[in-house]
C-alpha positions as CSV (number, residue, x, y, z in Angstrom):
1,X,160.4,35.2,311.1
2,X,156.9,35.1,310.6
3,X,157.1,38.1,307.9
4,X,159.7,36.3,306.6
5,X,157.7,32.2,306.1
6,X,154.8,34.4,304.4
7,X,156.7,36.6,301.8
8,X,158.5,32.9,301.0
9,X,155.0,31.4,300.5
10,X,153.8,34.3,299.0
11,X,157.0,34.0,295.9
12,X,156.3,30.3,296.0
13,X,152.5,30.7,295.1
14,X,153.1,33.2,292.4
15,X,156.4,31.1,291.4
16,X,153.9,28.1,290.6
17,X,151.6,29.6,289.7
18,X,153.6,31.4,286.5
19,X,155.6,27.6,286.7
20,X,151.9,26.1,286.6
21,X,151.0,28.3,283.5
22,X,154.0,27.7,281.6
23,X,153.6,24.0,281.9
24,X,150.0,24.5,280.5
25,X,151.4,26.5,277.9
26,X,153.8,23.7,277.0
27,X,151.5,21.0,276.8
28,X,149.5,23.5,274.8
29,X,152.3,23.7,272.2
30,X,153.5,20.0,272.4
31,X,149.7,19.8,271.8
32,X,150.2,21.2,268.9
33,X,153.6,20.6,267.4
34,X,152.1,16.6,268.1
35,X,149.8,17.3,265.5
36,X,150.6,16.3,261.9
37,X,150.6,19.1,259.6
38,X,149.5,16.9,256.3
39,X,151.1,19.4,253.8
40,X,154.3,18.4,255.5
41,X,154.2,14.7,255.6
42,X,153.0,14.9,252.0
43,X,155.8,16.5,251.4
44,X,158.4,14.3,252.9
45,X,156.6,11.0,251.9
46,X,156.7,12.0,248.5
47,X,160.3,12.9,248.5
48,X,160.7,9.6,250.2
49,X,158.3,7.4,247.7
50,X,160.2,9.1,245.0
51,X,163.6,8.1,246.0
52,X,161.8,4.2,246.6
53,X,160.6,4.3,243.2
54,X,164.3,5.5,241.1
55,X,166.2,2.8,242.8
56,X,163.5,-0.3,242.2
57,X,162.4,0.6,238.6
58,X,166.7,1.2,238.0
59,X,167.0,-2.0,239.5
60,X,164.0,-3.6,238.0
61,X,165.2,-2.0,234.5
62,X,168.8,-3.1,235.1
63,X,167.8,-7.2,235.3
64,X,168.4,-8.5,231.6
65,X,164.9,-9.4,230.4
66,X,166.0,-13.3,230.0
67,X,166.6,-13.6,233.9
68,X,162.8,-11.9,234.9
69,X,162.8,-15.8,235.6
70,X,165.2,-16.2,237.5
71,X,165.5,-17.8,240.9
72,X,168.2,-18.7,243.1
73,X,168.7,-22.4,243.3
74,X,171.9,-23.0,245.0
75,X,171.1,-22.9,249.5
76,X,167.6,-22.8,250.7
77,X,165.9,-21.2,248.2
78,X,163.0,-23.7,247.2
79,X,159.5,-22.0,246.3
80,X,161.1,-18.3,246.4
81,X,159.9,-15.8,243.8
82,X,161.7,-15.6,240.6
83,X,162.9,-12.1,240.1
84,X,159.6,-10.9,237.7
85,X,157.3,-12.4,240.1
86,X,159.2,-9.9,242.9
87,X,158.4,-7.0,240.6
88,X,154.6,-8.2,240.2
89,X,154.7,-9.1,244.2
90,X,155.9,-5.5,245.1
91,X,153.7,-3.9,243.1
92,X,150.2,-5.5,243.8
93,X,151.4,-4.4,247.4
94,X,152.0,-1.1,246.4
95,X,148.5,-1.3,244.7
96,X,146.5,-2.7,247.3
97,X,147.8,-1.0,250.4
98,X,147.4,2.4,248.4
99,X,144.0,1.2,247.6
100,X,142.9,1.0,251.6
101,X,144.5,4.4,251.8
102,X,142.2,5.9,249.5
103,X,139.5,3.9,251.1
104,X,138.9,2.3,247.7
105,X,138.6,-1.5,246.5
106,X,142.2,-2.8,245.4
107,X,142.2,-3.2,241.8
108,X,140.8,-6.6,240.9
109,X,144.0,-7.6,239.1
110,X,146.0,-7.5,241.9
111,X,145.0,-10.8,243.6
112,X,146.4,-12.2,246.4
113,X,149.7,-10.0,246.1
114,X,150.5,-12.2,242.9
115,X,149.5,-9.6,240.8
116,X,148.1,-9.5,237.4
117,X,148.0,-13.1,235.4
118,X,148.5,-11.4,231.9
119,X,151.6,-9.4,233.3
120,X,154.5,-11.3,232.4
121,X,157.4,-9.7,230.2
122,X,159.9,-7.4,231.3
123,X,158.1,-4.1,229.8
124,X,154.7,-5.4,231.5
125,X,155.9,-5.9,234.3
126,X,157.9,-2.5,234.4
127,X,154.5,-0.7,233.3
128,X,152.5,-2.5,236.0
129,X,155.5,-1.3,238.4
130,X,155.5,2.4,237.4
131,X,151.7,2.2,238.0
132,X,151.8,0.6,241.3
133,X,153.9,4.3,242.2
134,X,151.7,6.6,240.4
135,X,148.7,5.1,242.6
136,X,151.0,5.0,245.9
137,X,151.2,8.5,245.1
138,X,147.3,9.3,245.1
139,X,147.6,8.1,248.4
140,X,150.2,10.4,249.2
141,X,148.4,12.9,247.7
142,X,145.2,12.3,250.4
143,X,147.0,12.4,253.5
144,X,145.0,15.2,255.6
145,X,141.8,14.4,253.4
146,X,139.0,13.8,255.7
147,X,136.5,13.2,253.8
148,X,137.9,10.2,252.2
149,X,137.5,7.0,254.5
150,X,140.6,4.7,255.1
151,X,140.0,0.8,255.3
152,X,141.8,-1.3,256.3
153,X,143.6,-4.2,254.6
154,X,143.9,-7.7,254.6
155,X,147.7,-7.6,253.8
156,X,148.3,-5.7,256.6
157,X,149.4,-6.5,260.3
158,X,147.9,-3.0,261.0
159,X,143.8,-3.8,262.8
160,X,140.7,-1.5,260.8
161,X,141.2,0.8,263.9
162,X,144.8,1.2,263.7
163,X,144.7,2.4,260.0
164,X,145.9,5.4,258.5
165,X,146.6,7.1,255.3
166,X,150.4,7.8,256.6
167,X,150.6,4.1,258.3
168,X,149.6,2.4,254.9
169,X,151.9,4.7,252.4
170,X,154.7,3.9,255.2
171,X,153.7,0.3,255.3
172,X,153.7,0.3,251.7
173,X,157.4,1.4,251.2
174,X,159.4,-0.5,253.9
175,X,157.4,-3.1,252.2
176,X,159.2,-2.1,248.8
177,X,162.6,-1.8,250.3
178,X,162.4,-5.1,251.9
179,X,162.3,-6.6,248.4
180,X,164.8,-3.7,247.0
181,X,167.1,-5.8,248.9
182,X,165.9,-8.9,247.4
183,X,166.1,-7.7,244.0
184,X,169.8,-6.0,244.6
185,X,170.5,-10.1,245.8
186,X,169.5,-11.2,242.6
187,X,171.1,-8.9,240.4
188,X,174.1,-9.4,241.4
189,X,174.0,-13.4,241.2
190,X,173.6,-12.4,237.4
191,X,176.2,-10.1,237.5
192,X,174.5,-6.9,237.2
193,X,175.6,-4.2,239.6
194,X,172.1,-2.4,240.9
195,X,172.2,1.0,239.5
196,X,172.1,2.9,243.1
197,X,175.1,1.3,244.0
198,X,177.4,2.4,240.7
199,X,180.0,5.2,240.8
């Protein structure tokens, strides 16, 4: 019996012991796999920011140039943006959250979120948009750069110490989308079926 109660503690030692390792060896890998490989989530951001950017300059694009002032006015509407202003909104945001990404001053221009005074007219407005996107994308393009600082941003609910590179581009396009939704509302009080949703 006694032979017996020692070769079982013997096989539980090693048992937990190999157990013991493998656990170690796990948290080792989870270690690991936690980590973010930056080529990757370059990778899928841009495929991601790319996709944001078709369907709000389509949509942008698809509004007749006569409504970039329009509002809705029938419900509770009073003081929303008209539909240009949206555009200009969306893409100071895009400008200054990409801006604290690069750990760079936002672009003077882009105000309080307003955006750009002297951007008014359809194609200015478009241009301004397409820009906001090519500098999101310069922040895409730093994720895994440590040499460039992050700050953090006055527009966003995220604290200096909370920051990140990946946090700020994400930040940036559920930003986008929330007004994608916007815009698709306004389009089709004019009538104008939003390209992403057409056969």
């Amino acid at each position: 019996m006694q032979k017996m109660k020692s070769i079982l503690m013997l096989v539980l030692w090693l048992t937990s012991g190999i157990t013991l390792a493998q656990v170690g060896q796990q948290r080792v890998d989870a270690k690991e796999t936690a980590s973010l490989d930056a080529e990757r989530e370059k990778h899928a951001l841009q495929v991601l920011a790319k996709l944001t950017e078709k369907v709000i300059v389509s949509a942008a694009d698809a509004m007749p140039a006569d409504k970039y002032g329009f509002a809705p006015t029938d419900g509770e509407f009073k003081g929303v943006r008209t539909f240009g202003q949206m555009v200009k909104h969306l893409s100071a945001t895009n400008y200054i959250l990409a801006a604290a990404a690069l750990g760079e001053e936002p672009p003077a221009d882009s105000g309080d979120e307003l955006g750009p005074e002297a951007v008014r007219t359809k194609d200015e407005i478009l241009r301004y948009l397409k820009g906001s996107f090519a500098y999101l994308d310069k922040a895409i393009e730093a994720i895994g750069q440590k040499t460039a600082l992050v700050r953090s941003s006055p527009i966003s609910p995220l604290k200096s110490t909370e920051a990140t590179r990946l946090a700020l581009v994400v930040e940036s396009l559920v930003h986008a989308f929330d007004h994608y939704g916007q815009m698709v509302e306004y389009l089709r009080m004019n009538g104008v079926v939003p390209p992403a949703s057409r056969p």
